[in-house]
N, C-alpha and C positions, 0 to 999 in steps of 0.2 A: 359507188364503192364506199363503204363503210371506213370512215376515217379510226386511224388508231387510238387508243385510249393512252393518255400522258400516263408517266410514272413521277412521281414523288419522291423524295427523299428531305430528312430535314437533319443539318450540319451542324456543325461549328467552322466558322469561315471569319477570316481576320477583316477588318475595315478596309475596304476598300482606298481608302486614302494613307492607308498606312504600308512602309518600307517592309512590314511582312509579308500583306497583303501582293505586292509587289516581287517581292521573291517570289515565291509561289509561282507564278502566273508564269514568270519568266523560268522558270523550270519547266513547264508544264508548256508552254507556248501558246496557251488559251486563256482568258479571264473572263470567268463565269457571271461577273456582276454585270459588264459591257454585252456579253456575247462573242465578245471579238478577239481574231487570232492578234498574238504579237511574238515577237522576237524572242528565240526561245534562247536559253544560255546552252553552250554545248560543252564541255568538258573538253579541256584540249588535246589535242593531236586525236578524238575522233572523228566518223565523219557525220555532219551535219545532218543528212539522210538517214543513216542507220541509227541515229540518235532519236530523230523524229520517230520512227518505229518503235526503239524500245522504251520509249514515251506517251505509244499511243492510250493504251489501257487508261493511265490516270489520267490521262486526257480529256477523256468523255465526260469524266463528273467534275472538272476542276479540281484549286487549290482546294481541301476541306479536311474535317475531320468527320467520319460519319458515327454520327447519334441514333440516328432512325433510317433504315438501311432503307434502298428504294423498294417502292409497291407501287400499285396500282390501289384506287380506289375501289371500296365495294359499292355497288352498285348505287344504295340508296344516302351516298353521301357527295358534297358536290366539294368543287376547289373552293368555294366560299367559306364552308363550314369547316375544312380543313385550316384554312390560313385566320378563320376566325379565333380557331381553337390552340393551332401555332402562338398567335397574340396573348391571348387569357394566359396560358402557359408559362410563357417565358416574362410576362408582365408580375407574375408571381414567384420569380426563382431569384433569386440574389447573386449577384455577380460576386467572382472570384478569382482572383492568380491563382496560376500554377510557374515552379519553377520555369526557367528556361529550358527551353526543348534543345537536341542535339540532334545530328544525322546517324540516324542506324542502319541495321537489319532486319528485315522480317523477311525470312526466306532466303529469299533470292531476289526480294527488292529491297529499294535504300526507301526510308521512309524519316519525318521528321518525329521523335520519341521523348517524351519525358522519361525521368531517371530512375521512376519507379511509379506503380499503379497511384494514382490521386484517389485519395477517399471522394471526392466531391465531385471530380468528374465522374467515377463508378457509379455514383448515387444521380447523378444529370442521367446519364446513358442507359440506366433501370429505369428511371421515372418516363424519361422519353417511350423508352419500348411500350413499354405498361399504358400510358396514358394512350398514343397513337394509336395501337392496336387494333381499336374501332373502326379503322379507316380502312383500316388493309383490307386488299381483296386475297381469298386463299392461292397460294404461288399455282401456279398453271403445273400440271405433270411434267410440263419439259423442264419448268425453270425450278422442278423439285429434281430430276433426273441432275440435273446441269449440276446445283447444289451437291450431289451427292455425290459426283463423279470425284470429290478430293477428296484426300485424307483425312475425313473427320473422324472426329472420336464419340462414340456411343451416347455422351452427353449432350454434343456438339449438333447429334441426329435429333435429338430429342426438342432441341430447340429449336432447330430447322422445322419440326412436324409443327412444332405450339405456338413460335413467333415468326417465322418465316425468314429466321436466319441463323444462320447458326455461332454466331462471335455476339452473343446477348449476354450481360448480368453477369456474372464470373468467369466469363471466357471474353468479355471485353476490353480491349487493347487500346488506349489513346494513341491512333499514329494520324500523322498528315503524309499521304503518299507521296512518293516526288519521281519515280519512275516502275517501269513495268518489269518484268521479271529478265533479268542482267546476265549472262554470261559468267561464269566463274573470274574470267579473265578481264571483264572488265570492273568488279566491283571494289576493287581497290581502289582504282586509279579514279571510278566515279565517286566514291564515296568521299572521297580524299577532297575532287576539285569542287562538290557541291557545300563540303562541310566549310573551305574557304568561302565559296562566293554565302553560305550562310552567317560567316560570324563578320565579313567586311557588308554585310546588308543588315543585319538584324542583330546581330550579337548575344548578349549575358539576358537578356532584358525580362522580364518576366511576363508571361503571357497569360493577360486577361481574357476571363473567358465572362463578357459581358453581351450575349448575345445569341440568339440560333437563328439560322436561315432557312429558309423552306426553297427550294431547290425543285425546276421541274425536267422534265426528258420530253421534247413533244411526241416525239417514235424512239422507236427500240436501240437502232445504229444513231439516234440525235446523241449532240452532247448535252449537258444538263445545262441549266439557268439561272441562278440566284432568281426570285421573281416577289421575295420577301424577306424582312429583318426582323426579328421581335425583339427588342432589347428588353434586357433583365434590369431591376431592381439594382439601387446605389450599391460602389463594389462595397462588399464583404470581406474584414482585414482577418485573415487565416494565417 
């Protein structure tokens, strides 16, 4: 039996040793750098279980922000030459702050948001699409059906057909997810106790973006895996 082909994705994901990093993981109940579950925070008075569920989704890829949305590789390219070209990349991009990030909305999930678009992450999350590119395998008819079945808008189509996703270049959002799509009734009450346990963990602080991660899926239902860091170039005072 033919083993499956990994998927890819390449992040923004905080230090591993760091109190964000840390948040993160304890929202999500998974930490992508280890592999390993851990104690997840629950919002009080819900339950534990139901929590875990509407958790599952950002689950799979960890704490992140995504740069370079997941693919498959095309054929004539290996994890080598991927994670080589990860390195040259990010060895050439100059690290940066961005304000402090807050708890939002997008949709119907809470997600972690800066306060308005960053010129410098827009310009990271272009360059990433753009350069990676070469990598991608074209999305399979199902995972173009699957893609299509939201709401997108005619723009949004157009870059699903040319990049294989469709939130690329002007339709891209800096979020860190932190749960799955919430209940009207409960998104007060979750937004409320994760935006505390965010400001007694992490606080005002301003969030360096001094790095990308290369991130794998070994199967389709796996969860993802940090399995690489590229740190960028001395920060850059903006």
């Amino acid at each position: 039996m033919r083993k499956e082909a990994p998927r890819y994705a390449i992040y923004f994901a905080p230090d591993p040793a760091s109190s964000f990093w840390r948040f993160g993981c304890d929202c999500l109940g998974y930490d992508a750098a280890s592999g390993n579950v851990c104690d997840q925070f629950v919002p009080r008075g819900l339950d534990a279980n139901l929590w875990y569920d509407l958790t599952a989704a950002p689950r799979t890829y960890g704490f992140h922000a995504t740069l370079g949305a997941p693919f498959y590789l095309q054929g004539d390219c290996s994890e080598d030459d991927l994670i080589e070209s990860v390195y040259t990349f990010a060895g050439r991009q100059p690290s940066f702050s961005i304000e402090s990030l807050g708890v939002g909305r997008l949709s119907n999930f809470l997600a972690l948001l800066p306060r308005d678009n960053h010129e410098l992450l827009q310009v990271l999350a272009a360059r990433i699409v753009s350069m990676f590119d070469q990598f991608r395998a074209p999305l399979s008819s199902a995972d173009m059906v699957r893609r299509q079945a939201g709401s997108l808008s005619e723009k949004q189509k157009a870059y699903l057909e040319l990049w294989g996703y469709p939130y690329v270049f002007d339709e891209f959002r800096f979020h860190m997810t932190l749960t799955g799509a919430l209940p009207d009734s409960l998104l007060d009450l979750a937004q409320d106790e994760i935006s505390e346990l965010f400001s007694s963990r992490v606080g005002l602080e301003p969030v360096v973006i001094d790095s990308v991660v290369l991130a794998r899926q070994e199967y389709r239902n796996g969860r993802f895996r940090i399995i690489e860091r590229g740190p960028f170039l001395a920060p850059r005072i903006v």
